[in-house]
PABA-616895 format. One record per residue (C-alpha): residue in three letters; y, z, x. Coordinates in steps of 0.05 Angstrom, whole numbers, padded with zeros to 5 digits, always signed. Layout:
% residues N
ALAYZX;...
This chain:
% residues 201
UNK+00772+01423+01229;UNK+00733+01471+01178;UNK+00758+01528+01164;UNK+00720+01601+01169;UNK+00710+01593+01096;UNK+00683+01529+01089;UNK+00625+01535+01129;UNK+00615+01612+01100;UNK+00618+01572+01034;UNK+00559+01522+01069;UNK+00522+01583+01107;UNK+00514+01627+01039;UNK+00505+01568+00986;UNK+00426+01566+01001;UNK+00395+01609+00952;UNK+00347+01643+01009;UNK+00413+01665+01048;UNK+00405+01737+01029;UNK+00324+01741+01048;UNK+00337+01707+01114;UNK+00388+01748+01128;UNK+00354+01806+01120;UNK+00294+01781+01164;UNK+00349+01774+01215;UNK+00369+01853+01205;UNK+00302+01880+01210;UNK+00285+01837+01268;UNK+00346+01854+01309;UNK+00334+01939+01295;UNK+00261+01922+01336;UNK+00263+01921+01401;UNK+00242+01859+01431;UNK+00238+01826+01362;UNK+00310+01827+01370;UNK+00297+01767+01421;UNK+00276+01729+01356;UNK+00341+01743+01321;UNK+00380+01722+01373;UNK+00333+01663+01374;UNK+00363+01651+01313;UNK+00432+01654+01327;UNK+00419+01604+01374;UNK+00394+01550+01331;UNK+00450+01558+01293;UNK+00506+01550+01346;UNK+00457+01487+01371;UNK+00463+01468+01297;UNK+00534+01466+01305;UNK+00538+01442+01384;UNK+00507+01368+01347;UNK+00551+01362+01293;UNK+00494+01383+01247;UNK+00514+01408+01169;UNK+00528+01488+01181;UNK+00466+01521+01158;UNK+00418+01571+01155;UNK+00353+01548+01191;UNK+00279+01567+01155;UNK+00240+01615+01198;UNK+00191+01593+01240;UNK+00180+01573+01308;UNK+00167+01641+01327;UNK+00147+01629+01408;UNK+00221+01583+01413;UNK+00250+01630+01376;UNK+00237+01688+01423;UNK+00242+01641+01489;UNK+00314+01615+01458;UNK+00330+01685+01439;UNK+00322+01714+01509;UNK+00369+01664+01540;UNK+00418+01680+01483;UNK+00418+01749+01492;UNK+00424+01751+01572;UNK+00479+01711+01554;UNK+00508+01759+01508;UNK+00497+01820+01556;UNK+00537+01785+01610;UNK+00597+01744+01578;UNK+00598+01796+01518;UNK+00577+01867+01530;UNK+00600+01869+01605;UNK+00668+01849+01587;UNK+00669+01907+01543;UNK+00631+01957+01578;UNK+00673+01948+01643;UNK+00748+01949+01588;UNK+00719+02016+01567;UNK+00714+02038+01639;UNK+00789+02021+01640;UNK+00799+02066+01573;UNK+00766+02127+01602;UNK+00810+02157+01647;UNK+00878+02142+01610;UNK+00848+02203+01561;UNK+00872+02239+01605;UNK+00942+02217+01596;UNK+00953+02233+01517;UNK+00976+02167+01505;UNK+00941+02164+01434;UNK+00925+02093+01412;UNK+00957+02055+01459;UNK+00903+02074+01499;UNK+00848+02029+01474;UNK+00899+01964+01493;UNK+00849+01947+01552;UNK+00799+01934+01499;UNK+00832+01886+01458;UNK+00833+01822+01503;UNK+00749+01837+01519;UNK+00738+01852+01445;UNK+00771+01794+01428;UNK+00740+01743+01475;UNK+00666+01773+01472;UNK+00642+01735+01405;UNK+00681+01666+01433;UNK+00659+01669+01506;UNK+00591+01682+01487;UNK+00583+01621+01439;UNK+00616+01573+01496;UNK+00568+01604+01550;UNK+00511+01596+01499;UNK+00529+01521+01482;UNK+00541+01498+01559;UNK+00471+01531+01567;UNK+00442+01488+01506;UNK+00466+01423+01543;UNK+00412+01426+01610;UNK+00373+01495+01595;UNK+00409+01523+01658;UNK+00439+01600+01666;UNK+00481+01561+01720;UNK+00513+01522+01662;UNK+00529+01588+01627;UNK+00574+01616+01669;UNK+00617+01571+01694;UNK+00686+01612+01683;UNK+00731+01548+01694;UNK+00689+01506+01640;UNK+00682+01572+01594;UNK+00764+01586+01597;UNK+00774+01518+01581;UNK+00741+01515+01526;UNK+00771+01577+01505;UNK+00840+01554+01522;UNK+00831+01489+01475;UNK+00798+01534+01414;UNK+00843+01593+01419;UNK+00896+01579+01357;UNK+00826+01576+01313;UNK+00790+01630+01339;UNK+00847+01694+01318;UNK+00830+01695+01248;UNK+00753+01693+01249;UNK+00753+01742+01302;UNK+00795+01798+01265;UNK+00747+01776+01204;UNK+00689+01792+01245;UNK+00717+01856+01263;UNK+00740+01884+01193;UNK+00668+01866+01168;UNK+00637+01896+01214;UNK+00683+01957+01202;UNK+00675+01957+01126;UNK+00600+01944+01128;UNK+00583+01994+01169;UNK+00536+02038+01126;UNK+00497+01976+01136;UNK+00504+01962+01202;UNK+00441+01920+01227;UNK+00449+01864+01167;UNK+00535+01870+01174;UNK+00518+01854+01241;UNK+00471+01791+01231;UNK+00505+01768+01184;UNK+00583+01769+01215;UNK+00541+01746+01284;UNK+00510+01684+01241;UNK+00585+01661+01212;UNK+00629+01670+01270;UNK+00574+01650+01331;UNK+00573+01582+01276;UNK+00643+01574+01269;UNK+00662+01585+01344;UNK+00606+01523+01353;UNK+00632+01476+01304;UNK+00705+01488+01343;UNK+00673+01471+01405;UNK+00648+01413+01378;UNK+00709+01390+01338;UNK+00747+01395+01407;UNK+00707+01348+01439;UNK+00694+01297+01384;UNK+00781+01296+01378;UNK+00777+01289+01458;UNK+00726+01233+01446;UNK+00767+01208+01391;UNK+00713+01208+01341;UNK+00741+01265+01295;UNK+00707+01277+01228;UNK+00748+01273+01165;
């Protein structure tokens, strides 16, 4: 299985990381462009879904970019934001009872989860084209139940980059998005190759 920093190592080797990247930042600051960065990020989890070499994909392709990029992001709304959205909900009235920190504990499980879920929803969608595929909870928590003891590290990763890249939030973003939504793929993938039996070395 590679680890978070073997396929950052493969992601950032290409020279041109650092220009796509920030194609990727603009893109996702404009609204409705953003559909083309999430376009993006969902080459590379497809990338990853066919046991492809992590990398990241030339620009181009603009109308399957945007048409992939929708799909991705519907998908991100629902298994990703929602999640979130509806822990905050549970946050918001234990203000009320002064319990400091501990208060945010709702959060953790959707916090943790959204990055994950979304990538499996996003790679059972890949497989027919179908939102149907998506959100199949009992396909999506198994995947998620045979990928968990890889996903704790990447995750908290993603989260302190995001926290100490803040002041530049719309490339932190793109760029964290592009490692882990790649990482969480090549899991998936690993998984069912070692299911298969036809495990790369």
């Amino acid at each position: 299985m590679p680890s978070l920093e073997q396929v950052c190592k493969r992601l950032f080797s290409d020279q041109s990381w650092f220009i796509k990247a920030v194609i990727g930042a603009l893109l996702m600051v404009i609204p409705v462009a953003h559909f083309l960065a999430f376009g993006y990020l969902y080459a590379m989890v497809e990338q990853g879904r066919r046991g492809e070499e992590p990398d990241l994909p030339e620009w181009g392709d603009w109308g399957r970019l945007f048409k992939n990029g929708l799909a991705a992001f519907v998908i991100f709304l629902v298994l990703g934001v929602l999640p979130m959205l509806f822990a905050w909900l549970l946050v918001w009235p234990l203000h009320f009872l002064n319990y400091g920190a501990f208060i945010y504990l709702p959060l953790v499980p959707a916090v943790m989860l959204a990055g994950p879920l979304t990538v499996a929803g996003i790679y059972q969608y890949q497989k027919n084209e179908e939102f149907a595929d998506a959100f199949r909870l009992v396909v999506l928590g198994a995947m998620l139940r045979s990928t968990k003891s890889y996903f704790w590290v990447p995750t908290f990763a993603l989260i302190g980059f995001l926290v100490a890249g803040y002041p530049l939030m719309t490339f932190t973003v793109f760029v964290g998005l592009a490692a882990s939504w790649t990482y969480y793929s090549v899991s998936y993938r690993f998984v069912e190759d070692s299911r298969k039996g036809r495990v790369r070395t």
